[in-house]
C-alpha positions, 0 to 999 in steps of 0.5 A, a space after each residue: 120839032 115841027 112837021 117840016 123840020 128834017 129829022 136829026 139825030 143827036 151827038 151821042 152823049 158822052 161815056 159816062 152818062 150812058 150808064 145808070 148806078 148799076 154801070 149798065 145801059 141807061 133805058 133811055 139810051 136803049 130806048 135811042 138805039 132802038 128808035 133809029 132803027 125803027 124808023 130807018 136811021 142807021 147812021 143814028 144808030 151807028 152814031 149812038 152805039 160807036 163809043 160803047 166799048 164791047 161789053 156795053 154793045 152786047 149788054 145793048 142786044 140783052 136789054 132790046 126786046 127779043 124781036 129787035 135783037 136781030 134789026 139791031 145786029 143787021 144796023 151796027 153789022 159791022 161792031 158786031 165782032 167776036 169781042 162782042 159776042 164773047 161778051 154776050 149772054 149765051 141765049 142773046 148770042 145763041 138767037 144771033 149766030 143763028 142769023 148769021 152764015 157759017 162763013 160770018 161765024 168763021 170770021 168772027 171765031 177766027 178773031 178770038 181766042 180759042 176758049 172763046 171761039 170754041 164757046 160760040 161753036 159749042 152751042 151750035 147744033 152738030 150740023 151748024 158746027 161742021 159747016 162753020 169749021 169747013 169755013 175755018 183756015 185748016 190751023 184754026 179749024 184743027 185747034 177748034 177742033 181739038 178743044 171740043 173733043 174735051 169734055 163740056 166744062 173741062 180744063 180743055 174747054 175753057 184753055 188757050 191754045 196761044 201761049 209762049 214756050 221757050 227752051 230751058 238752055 235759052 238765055 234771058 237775052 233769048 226770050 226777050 229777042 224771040 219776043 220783040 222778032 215775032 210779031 205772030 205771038 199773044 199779046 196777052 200773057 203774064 209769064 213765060 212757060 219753060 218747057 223741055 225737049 218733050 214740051 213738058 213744062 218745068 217751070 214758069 217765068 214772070 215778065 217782070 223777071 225777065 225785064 230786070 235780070 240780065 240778058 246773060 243769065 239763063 231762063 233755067 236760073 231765073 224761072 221758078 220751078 214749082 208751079 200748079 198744073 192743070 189736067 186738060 179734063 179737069 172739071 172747070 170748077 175744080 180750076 177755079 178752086 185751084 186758081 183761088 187756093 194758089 192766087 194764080 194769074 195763070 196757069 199751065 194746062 197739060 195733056 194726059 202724056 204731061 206736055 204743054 197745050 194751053 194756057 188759063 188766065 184769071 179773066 177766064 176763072 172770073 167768069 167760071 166762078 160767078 157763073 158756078 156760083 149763080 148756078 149752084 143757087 139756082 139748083 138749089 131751087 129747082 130754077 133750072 138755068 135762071 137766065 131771064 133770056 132763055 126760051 118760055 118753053 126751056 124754063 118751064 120744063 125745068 121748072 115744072 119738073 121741079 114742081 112736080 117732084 115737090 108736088 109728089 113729096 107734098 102728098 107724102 107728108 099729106 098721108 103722113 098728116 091723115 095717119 091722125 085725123 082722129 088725133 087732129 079731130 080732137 084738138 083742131 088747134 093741132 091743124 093751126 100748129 102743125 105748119 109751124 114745126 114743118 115750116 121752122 124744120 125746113 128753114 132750118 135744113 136750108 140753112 144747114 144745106 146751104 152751108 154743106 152745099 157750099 162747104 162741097 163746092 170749095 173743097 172745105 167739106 172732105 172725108 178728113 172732116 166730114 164726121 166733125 162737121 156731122 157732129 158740129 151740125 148735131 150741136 147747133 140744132 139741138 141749141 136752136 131746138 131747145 131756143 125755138 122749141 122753149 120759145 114757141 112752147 111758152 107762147 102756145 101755153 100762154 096763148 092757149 092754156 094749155 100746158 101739155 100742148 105747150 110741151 109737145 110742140 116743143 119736143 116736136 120742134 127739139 126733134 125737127 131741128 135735129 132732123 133738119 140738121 142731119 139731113 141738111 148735111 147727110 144729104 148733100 155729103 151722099 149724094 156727092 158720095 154718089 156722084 150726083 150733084 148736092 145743088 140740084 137734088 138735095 132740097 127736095 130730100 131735105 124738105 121732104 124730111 123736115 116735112 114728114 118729120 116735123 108732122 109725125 113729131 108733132 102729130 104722133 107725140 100729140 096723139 100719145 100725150 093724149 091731148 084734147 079740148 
């Protein structure tokens, strides 16, 4: 383009070709977005970003730097709606709601459902959240509310207050009039909840049910009385455990008195488990969060606190290594191989943690079967101890003739392995015991173990064996 020929701004190109192999944003396309509203296009940019369905314009503010977040959201002000944000990354939606008044905040919650709205607030600080909630009609501020007296990832946290409930003495006839004359109900719902005098629910009714049976017939006929409630303090985890159990499309939430007060739907448990899940292997790690968007400062303190810890169990199995220096000044090949019985043990406690850690969470790991699965765990590392340690044992005495060194490393290894196997699964089943969670503390006590043990082992059969040059 020449020096005098007016800036234009291409059509956008169609739907599909803006996203790459991975069906996220092409770079390129972020890179258009982010062009316009650097030099001033806002109709471009506008242009650009006009076909993009919500989902797509929240993964837009992820992939723009930090600094061109809060440009973007003032040049499409108006796409950025509650579907926007409800699809957003909690720390890109946290950076923009604070750019934005306790009145635009209301408006965008007020177009939500409650779960969502009530994961816009949450995140707010407690001043931020009562100025928003002023801003709020009194029937959603009230149901707002509400949901955030419940614990954080509680059942009541994660439900929708908009649900449909009829009387059991209804006809079929009934249900489908109230439906069709009121135009203030959800939309989106998969069944009805049949509900007595007190609101108790007793019982469910799918739509396609209700589309071919007679008007005449009562609810009470057609519903299906035996249904999966949800405690309004249940853990969100145990939720999704039970949506998985049971295939649930969705589910009633109840009250501690038993009445009916909201609703989760399978979109919502979708999210739950792949947000737990990611989670839970970050926590193994030490990672904290692991979101790529959160604050510099936030991840190093949850890093570093990590580090520290392992920094702290690093000199415990460096003393453990001193208690033979004389050993180890005898046969320098000892110092070689020592890492290599610490090293294995600790693969192999990760191993046998990773299972038990998941086991716990699915609910597959319980009182009835814990002493089984110990047993099994016992079974498996003596089998891999005896494989590596005979493996490793032939090769250090062919590579250095020395067949006494041969046999300890084996033996040290044999012991390692069961160490490692116990305490990959003592240590998560104690610690859920007592109430911590397995994810977060148990490989700091599982390496810990494989270390020490893999040295002392090592080091100690070494030093009675008597091995020298």
């Amino acid at each position: 383009m020449s020096e005098t020929e007016p800036d234009t701004v291409d059509a956008p190109a169609p739907a599909q070709s803006l996203h790459d192999e991975d069906d996220r944003l092409k770079s390129t396309f972020v890179d258009a977005v982010i062009a316009c509203v650097e030099d001033g296009d806002i109709e471009g940019a506008r242009a650009l970003v006009h076909p993009l369905h919500p989902a797509d314009i929240a993964d837009l503010f992820e992939l723009a730097p930090q600094d061109m977040r809060r440009p973007i959201a003032t040049a499409i002000a108006e796409m950025l709606d509650g579907d926007v944000l409800a699809e957003m990354n909690e720390w890109v939606r946290e950076e923009l709601i604070e750019a934005l008044a306790p009145h635009e905040v209301a408006e965008i919650a007020t177009q939500l459902d409650t779960d969502d709205a009530v994961a816009i607030i949450e995140e707010l600080e407690e001043e931020d959240q009562r100025a928003v909630l002023r801003a709020m009609e009194p029937d959603d501020r009230a149901a707002i509310e509400e949901a955030l007296s419940y614990p954080e990832e509680s059942a009541g946290r994660l439900m929708q207050r908009d649900l449909i409930a009829v009387p059991e003495h209804w006809t079929v006839g009934d249900v489908l009039d109230y439906l069709r004359k009121n135009e203030d109900l959800t939309t989106d719902f998969w069944e009805v909840f049949v509900v007595d005098a007190g609101h108790h629910p007793i019982g469910t009714c799918k739509l396609s049910w209700l589309m071919r049976t007679p008007r005449g017939i009562a609810i009470g006929d057609v519903m299906q009385r035996e249904q999966t409630l949800i405690p309004v303090d249940m853990d969100q985890e145990e939720v999704a455990l039970r949506f998985q159990k049971y295939a649930l499309i969705s589910a009633a939430v109840v009250d501690h008195a038993g009445r009916l007060v909201g609703m989760i739907t399978v979109d919502d448990i979708v999210h739950i488990i792949q947000e737990e899940a990611g989670e839970d292997i970050l926590k193994l790690s030490g990672a904290g969060d692991g979101d790529i968007n959160e604050p510099i400062l936030e991840t190093v303190k949850v890093r570093l606190t990590w580090l520290v810890v392992n920094l702290g169990t690093a000199v415990i199995a460096a003393s453990v290594v001193g208690l033979f220096q004389t050993t180890i000044a005898r046969l320098v090949v000892l110092a070689v191989l020592m890492p290599i019985v610490s090293g294995m043990g600790g693969n192999a406690g990760t191993q046998t943690m990773a299972v038990a850690v998941r086991a716990l969470a699915l609910n597959q790991l319980t009182s009835s079967n814990t002493a089984r699965m110990i047993m099994r765990e016992f079974r498996i590392a003596i089998i891999n101890g005896l494989c590596i340690g005979g493996l490793l044992g032939t090769a250090v005495y062919l590579i250095y003739g020395n067949p006494d060194l041969g046999i300890v490393i084996c033996l040290a290894m044999i012991i390692n392995n069961i160490t490692a196997g116990l305490a990959g699964i003592l240590v998560p089943v104690c610690l859920d015991k007592a109430g911590a969670d397995p994810a977060v503390s148990s490989a700091v006590f599982v390496t810990t173990a494989t270390d020490v043990m893999g040295f002392f082992s090592f080091l100690g059969l070494a030093a009675l064996w008597g091995l020298h040059r």
